[in-house]
C-alpha positions in Angstrom: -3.0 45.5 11.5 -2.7 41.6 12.1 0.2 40.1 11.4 -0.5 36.8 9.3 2.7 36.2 7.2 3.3 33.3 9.9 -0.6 31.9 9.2 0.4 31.8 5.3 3.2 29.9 6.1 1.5 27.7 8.0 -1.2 26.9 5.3 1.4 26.4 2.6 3.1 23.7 5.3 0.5 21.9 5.9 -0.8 21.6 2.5 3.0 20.9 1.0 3.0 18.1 4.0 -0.1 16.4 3.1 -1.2 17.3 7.1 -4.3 16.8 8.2 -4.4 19.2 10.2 -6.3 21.5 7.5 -9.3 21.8 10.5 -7.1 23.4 13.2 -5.6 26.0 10.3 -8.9 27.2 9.4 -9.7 27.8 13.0 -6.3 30.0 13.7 -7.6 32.0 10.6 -11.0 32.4 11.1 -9.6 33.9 14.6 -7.5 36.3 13.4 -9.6 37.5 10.9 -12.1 38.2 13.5 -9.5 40.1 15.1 -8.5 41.8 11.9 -12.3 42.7 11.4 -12.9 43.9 15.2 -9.2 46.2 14.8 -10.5 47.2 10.9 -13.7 48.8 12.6 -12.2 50.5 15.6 -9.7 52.1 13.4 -12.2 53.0 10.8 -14.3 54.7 13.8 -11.6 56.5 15.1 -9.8 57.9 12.3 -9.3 61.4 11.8 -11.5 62.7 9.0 -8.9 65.0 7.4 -6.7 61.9 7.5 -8.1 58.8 6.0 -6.3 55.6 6.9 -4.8 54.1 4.0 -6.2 51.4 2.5 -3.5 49.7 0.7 -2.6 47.7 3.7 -5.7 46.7 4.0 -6.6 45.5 0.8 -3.3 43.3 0.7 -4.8 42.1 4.4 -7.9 41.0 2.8 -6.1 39.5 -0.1 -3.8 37.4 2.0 -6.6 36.1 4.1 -8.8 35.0 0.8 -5.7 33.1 0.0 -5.3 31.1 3.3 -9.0 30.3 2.9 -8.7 28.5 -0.7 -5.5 27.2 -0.1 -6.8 25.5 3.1 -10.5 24.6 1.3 -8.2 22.8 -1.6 -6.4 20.6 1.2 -9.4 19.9 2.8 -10.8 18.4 -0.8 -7.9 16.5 -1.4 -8.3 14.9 2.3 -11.4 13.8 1.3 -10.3 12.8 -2.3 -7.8 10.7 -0.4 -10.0 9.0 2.0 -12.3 8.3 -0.8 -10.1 6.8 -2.8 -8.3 4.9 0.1 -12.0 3.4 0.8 -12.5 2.6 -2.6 -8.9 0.9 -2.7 -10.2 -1.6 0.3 -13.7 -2.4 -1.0 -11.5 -3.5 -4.1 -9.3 -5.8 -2.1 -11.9 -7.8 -0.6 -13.0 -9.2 -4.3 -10.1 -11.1 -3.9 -10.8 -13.2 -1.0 -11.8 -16.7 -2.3 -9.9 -16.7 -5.4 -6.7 -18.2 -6.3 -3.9 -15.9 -7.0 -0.6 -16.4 -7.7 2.0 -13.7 -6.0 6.4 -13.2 -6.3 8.2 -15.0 -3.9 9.4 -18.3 -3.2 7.9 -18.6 0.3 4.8 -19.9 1.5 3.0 -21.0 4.3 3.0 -25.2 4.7 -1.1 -24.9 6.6 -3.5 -27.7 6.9 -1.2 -29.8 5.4 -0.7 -28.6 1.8 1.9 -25.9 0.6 1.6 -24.4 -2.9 3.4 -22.6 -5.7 3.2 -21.8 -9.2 5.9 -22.5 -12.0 6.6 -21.3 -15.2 9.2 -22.5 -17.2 9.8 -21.5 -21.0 10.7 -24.9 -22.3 9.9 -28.4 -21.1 12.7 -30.4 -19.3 12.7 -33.8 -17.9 16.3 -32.7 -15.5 14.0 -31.0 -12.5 15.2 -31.1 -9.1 12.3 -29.3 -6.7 14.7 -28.6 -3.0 12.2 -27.1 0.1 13.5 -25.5 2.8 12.4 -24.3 6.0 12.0 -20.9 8.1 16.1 -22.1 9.4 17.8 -22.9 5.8 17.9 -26.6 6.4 16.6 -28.6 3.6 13.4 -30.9 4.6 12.6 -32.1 1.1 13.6 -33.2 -2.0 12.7 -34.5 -4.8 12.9 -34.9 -9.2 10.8 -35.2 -11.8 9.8 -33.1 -15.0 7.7 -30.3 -16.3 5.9 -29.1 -19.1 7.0 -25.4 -20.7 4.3 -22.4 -19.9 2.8 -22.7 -16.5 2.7 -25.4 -13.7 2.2 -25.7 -10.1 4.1 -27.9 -7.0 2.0 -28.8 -4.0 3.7 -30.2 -1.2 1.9 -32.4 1.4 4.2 -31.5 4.5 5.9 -35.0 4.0 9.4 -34.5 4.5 12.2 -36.9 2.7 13.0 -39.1 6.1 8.9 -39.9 5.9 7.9 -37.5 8.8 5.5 -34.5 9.4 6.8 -31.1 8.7 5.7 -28.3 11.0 3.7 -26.1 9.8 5.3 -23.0 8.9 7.0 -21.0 6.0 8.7 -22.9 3.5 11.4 -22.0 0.9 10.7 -23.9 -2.4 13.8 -23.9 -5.5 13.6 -25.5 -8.6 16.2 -26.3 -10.9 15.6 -27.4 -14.2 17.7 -28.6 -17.2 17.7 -29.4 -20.9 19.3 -32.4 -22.6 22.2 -30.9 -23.2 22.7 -30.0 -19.7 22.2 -26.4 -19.7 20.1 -24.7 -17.2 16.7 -23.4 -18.2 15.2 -20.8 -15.6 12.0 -21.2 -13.7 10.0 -18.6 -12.6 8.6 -19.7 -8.9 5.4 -18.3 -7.4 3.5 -18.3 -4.4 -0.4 -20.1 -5.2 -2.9 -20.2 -2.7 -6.6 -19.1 -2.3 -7.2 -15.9 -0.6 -9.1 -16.4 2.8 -8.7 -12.8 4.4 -7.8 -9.8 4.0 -5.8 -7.7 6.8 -6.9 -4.0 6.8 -5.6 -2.7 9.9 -2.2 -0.9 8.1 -2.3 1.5 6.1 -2.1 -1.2 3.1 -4.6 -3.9 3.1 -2.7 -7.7 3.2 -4.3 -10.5 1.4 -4.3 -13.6 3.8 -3.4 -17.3 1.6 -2.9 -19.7 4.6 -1.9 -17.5 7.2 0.6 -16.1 4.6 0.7 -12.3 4.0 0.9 -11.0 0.9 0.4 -7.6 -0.7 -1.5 -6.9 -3.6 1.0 -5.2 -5.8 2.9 -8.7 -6.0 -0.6 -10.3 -7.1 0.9 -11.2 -10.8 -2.6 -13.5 -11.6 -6.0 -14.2 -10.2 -8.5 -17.0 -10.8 -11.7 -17.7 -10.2 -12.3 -21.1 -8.0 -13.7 -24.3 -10.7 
């Protein structure tokens, strides 16, 4: 009889693994089966008629090799569930491009002139200090002013605080904020920009906000353009 403990194995691996190598495992079995079958019939034409083979290993042969083939036809499925759904996943992505969204982070992309991020601050302060940085640490802007409790927004023009033309680039932006009695009051800063591409050649598409790359999990909101 054949051997095919090491086939099960095999099968079990691959489908543990999440291989897809599900093609190339069906192949090796349907081989050996045939071999099974072709050794199956020469045995059963060649056997001594007082002496019938027993068929108990034979049975457990066939048994084994209906088990490779549904374990192997399940993997196949769920490689074709998971390119489904992975297609599915990318058509989805692309609704975004053209609307705004704000994503986490602190660090955006100063293109075309204009660099923006999203605020949110739980109470209003007049005491804000907004402190941009670039790609290096070194602090290219500055400036105060105030902001209203719930959400807000701080565009940037590229201007930098001795009057020249910032580079563009990536751009840290932190914002300190205050109440009268001098106590700090958190802000929440966000990355806001309007999608203009989406990058699909790794495994996880990349939404594209002014040559920024973003991924969609840190997408906390999305707007349509007025």
């Amino acid at each position: 009889m054949v051997d095919i403990s090491a086939a099960i194995t095999t099968a079990r691996q691959t489908i543990a693994s999440g291989s897809s190598s599900s093609v190339t495992g069906a192949t090796t079995v349907d081989e050996n089966f045939d071999t099974f079958l072709s050794l199956l019939t020469t045995q059963l034409q060649n056997q001594d008629p007082t002496k019938p083979l027993d068929t108990n290993e034979m049975t457990q042969q066939l048994i084994q090799y209906s088990e490779i083939e549904q374990l192997l036809k399940s993997n196949q499925k769920l490689e074709a569930l998971l390119g489904l759904s992975a297609a599915n996943a990318s058509l989805s992505v692309i609704s975004y491009v053209g609307k705004e969204i704000n994503t986490k982070g602190d660090t955006t992309t100063l293109a075309n002139g204009t660099a923006n991020w999203g605020l949110n601050i739980p109470s209003g302060s007049e005491d804000v200090t907004y402190v941009i940085k670039d790609a290096n640490g070194d602090e290219v802007f500055s400036s105060s002013g105030y902001l209203d409790a719930g959400d807000g927004s701080f565009t940037w023009d590229g201007t930098t605080s001795d009057g020249s033309t910032a580079a563009p680039g990536n751009y840290k932006l932190t914002v300190t904020a205050r109440d009268a009695a001098e106590n700090p009051i958190p802000v929440n800063v966000s990355v806001r920009g309007i999608v203009d591409g989406v990058d699909m050649s790794g495994d996880i598409p990349v939404l594209l906000v002014n040559g920024a790359r973003f991924n969609v999990d840190d997408v906390t909101e999305i707007r349509t353009q007025s």
